[in-house]
Structure formats: structure tokens, C-alpha cells
C-alpha positions, 0 to 999 in steps of 0.5 A: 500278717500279710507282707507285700511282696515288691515285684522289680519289673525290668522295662523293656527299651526297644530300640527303633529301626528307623529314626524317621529320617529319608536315607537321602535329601536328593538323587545326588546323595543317593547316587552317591551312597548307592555306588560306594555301599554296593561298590563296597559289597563288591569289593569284599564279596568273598569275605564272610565277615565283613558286614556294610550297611547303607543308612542303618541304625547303630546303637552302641549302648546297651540301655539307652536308645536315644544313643544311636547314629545311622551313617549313610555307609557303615562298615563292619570288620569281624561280624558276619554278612546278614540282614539286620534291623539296626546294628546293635553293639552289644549283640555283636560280640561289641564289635565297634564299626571301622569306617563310616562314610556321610554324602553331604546334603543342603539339609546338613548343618554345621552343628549336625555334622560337629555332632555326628564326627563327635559321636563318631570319635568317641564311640570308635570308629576308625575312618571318617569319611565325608562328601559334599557333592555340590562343593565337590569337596572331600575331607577324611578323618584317622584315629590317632591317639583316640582322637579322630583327626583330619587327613591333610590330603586326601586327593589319592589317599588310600584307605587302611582299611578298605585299601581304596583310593580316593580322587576328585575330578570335574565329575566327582568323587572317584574311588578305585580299588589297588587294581585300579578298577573304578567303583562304577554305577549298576549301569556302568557294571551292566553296560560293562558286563555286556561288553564283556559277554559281546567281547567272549561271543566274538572271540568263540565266533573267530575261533570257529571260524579259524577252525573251520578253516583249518579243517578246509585245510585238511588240519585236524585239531 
């Protein structure tokens, strides 16, 4: 007697890397989430497990793909820097990210963004952070009690997490670090930069001098 043997084949889900979305509508918003992820970087350039992500897929659901949000910056306390795909949760020791940041753009709509702090809040993340750069306007939330909630004032709030400072001004959103440096552009940092290798030159041209002199002098150093 023949008997069938059922075999159970799991289905394999993948989960894409991209959710054919542009990281961005138009330059300002590009400026915007270019200068806050490198500036980022730069901040925690000395901490190996601090991973930031500009525009990358998280999955927090092991099983189902259509659960996912790409914050146009993402931080992530606890996990190793790296390159990744997506940022899928559960092969990262479940490691939940902290804060996400969203630049507003014309495209975005109201239900979208209702959409995206409600993910936000049930999925965990710590800090919520959005700018809209044609309004020139800036709201941030906080978990308290599992809930995500706005913060009243955000002009000069400075973030747990990241310990940046928050202003507004007619140029724009500004964030400056507890020492007071400025998140700049990678013009503003090569510009400064070259001032700072000008201002090095100059000062090892003036010590030569004086030492030459000094030697005129018959002092030997």
C-alpha cells in the first residue's frame, strides 16, 4: 500500500531592499537628511555600536514584509556600524531603533505622516523628530508611558539620546553638539578644515621665523 507523503515546504519571504520610494522629493530635503545623518556620523565616530542609517528599510517583524518604514535617518544604539540591505530586527539581536528623523517634503500628506508616528510608537522608537523646511517649522516626540508624545517646546531642546541641541533661525533648522559646534555641510567642514590647515601653516612659518631670529641673536634653543 503506497501512502503519500506530504511534504510541508516553508515559503521563503524576502524582504526588499528598497520600497521604490526616492530618499528624497527635492534638494532641500536632501540637504537636510544629508547634514543631519553625516553630522550624526561624525558625532559618534568613536563608538562602534552606534549604527545610523539614511533612507534604509526597517523591517521589525520577523514573517511579514509589508511591515516596514524607511525613516530618512535612523539611529541605532547597541548594534555594530556596518552596511546593510535593510535593518531587519530580528537578526539584530531585536535590537529596536532609538530615534528617527523625517524632512518634510510637498509630497507628504497628512494620513502618511499619521501613518508613519503611528508606526513609529508601536514599534519603539524612543525620539521622533520632524522638519518641514518650507514652513521652517520643527515638532519632536518622547516616549513616555509607551506612547509617543509631542514635546511643547522644541527651540533649544536638547535630545536623551543623542545630546544635540535643537534651534530654529531664518536660515533654517540648526543642531549643535554640547560643545557648541555646529552640524555644517561637507562644504562648511572642508572650508573649515582648510582654515584650520592655513591657520597650522601660518603659525609653524611664525615659529621659524622667531627661531631664526633668535639665533641671529646668538640664542640657541
Amino acid at each position: 500500500m503506497n501512502q503519500s507523503i506530504l511534504v510541508e515546504k516553508k515559503t521563503e519571504i524576502i524582504y526588499p531592499d528598497s520600497d521604490g520610494k526616492p530618499m528624497s522629493d527635492n534638494t532641500k530635503q536632501f540637504r537636510y537628511i544629508v547634514i543631519i545623518k553625516e553630522n550624526l556620523e561624525l558625532l559618534f565616530a568613536d563608538n562602534p555600536n552606534v549604527f545610523i542609517a539614511g533612507d534604509l528599510l526597517w523591517y521589525p517583524v520577523e514573517g511579514d514584509n509589508t511591515i516596514r518604514q524607511a525613516p530618512d535617518v535612523m539611529v541605532v544604539f547597541d548594534r555594530p556600524k556596518g552596511d546593510r540591505g535593510s535593518y531587519q530586527q530580528w537578526k539584530e539581536n531585536h535590537v529596536t531603533p532609538s530615534v528617527a528623523f523625517e524632512i518634510l517634503s510637498p509630497g507628504n500628506t497628512l494620513k502618511e505622516m499619521a501613518k508613519k508616528l503611528a508606526f513609529y510608537e508601536k514599534y519603539g522608537i524612543e525620539e521622533y523628530y520632524i522638519y518641514d523646511p518650507d514652513r521652517n517649522d520643527l515638532n519632536g516626540y518622547l516616549r513616555q508611558d509607551n506612547r509617543l508624545v509631542i514635546i511643547e517646546e522644541m527651540l533649544g531642546f536638547i535630545s536623551p539620546l543623542l545630546k544635540i541641541k535643537f534651534e530654529l533661525d531664518i536660515e533654517g533648522l540648526q543642531i549643535y553638539d554640547l560643545q557648541g559646534n555646529r552640524f555644517l555641510t561637507y562644504v562648511e567642514l572642508s572650508q573649515q578644515l582648510k582654515q584650520q590647515k592655513q591657520k597650522a601653516e601660518e603659525a609653524q612659518s611664525r615659529v621659524k621665523l622667531l627661531e631664526e631670529k633668535l639665533k641671529e641673536l646668538g640664542i640657541e634653543l
